[in-house]
Each structure stands twice: as C-alpha cells, then as structure tokens.
C-alpha positions as CSV (number, residue, x, y, z in Angstrom):
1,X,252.8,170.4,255.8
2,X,255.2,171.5,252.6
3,X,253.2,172.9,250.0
4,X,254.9,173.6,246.2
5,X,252.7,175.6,243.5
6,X,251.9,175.4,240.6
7,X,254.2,176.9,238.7
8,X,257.2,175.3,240.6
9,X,255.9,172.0,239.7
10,X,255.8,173.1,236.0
11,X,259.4,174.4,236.1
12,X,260.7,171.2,238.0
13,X,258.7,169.4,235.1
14,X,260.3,171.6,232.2
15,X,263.9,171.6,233.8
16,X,263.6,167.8,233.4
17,X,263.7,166.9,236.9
18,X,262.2,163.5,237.8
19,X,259.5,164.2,240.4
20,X,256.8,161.9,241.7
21,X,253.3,163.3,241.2
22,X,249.8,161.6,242.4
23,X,246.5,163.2,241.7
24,X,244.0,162.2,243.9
25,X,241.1,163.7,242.0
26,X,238.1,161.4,240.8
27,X,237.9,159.5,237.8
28,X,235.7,162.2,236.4
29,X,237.8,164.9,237.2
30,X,241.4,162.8,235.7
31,X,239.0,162.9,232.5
32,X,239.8,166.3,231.8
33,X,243.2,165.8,231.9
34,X,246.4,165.3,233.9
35,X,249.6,166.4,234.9
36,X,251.9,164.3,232.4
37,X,253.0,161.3,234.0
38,X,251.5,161.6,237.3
39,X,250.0,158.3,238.7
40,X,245.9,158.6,239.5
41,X,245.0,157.3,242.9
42,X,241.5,158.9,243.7
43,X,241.5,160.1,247.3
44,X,239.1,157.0,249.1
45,X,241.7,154.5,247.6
46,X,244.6,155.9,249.2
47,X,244.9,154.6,252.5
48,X,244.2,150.8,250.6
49,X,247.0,151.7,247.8
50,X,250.0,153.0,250.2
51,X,251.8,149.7,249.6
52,X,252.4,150.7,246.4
53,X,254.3,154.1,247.5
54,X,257.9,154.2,248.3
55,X,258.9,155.9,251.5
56,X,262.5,157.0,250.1
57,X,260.7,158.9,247.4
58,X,259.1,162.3,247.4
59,X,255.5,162.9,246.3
60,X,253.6,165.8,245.0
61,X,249.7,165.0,245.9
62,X,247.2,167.1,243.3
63,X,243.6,167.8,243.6
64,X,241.4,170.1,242.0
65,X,242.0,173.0,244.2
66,X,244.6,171.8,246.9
67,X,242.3,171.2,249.7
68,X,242.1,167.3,249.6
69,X,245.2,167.0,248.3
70,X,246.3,168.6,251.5
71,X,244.3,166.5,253.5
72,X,246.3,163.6,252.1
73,X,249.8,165.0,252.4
74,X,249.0,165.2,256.2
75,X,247.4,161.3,255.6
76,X,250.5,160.0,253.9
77,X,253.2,162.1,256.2
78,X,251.1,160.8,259.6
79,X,252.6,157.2,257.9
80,X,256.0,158.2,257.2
81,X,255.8,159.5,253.5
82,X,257.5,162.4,252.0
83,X,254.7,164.3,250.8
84,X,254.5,167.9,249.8
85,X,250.9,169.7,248.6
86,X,250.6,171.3,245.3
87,X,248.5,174.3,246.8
88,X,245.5,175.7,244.5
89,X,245.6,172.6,242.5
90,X,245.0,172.1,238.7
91,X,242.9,174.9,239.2
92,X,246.5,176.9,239.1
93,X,248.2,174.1,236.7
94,X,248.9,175.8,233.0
95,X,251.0,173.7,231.8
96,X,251.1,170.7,229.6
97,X,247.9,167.7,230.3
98,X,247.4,164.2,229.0
C-alpha cells in the first residue's frame, strides 16, 4: 500500500499541484473541518459510491488517524484504483481546513 504524510500532502497542496483527496471520516468528524477541497465519502458508503471515482486518477484517502483510511486504499486498490494512504491522518494535518 503507498502511504504519503501529512506534510507532503500540504506541500503538494501549497505547490499548487492538483491532487485528488477523499476523507472517509464521519459526518461528525468532516464537522471539524476538512482538507480544502477534498470530496467526503464516509467509509460504509464507499464500496456503494466507487462509480463515482475515476480509475485514471490518483487518490489520497484521509481518516482521522490513517487506520481506516488504510483499510480503504487496500478496498479501492483490490478494485483497480490508484490509491495512496495519508498515514496518521488529520491527526498530523496542520495545514489549512474548511
């Protein structure tokens, strides 16, 4: 599984890169705040939403800490997705939220 931190995220973000982020966090948790521009698909709606993901494109999953976003980078690469973890989560984010 690829993983990509925190800060690297940040930096691709600042650099002006165009990077595809989903944070599979609850509701509850997205209510605190989110990476800026990073689409919310909570974890149990995943597997029900992947028609809506492009398989050309690369995605950064987010959790709280990185441990279910990990478990769905290993969901969405078993079906052919370019996916990469964003180990310790938004526990390690410090940049910007919305």
């Amino acid at each position: 599984m690829k993983q990509i931190t925190a800060k690297e995220v940040e930096t691709l973000i600042n650099e002006g890169k165009k990077i595809d982020i989903i944070d599979v966090r609850e509701d509850f948790e997205v209510a605190t705040g989110k990476i800026p521009g990073a689409v919310h698909i909570p974890i149990g709606y995943i597997e029900f939403r992947m028609d809506e993901l492009d398989k050309s494109k690369e995605y950064i999953i987010v959790c709280h800490s990185g441990a279910r976003s990990g478990a769905v980078t290993r969901f969405l690469e078993g079906h052919g997705f370019n996916a990469t973890n964003m180990s310790g989560g938004m526990v390690e984010w410090e940049g910007e939220i919305e």
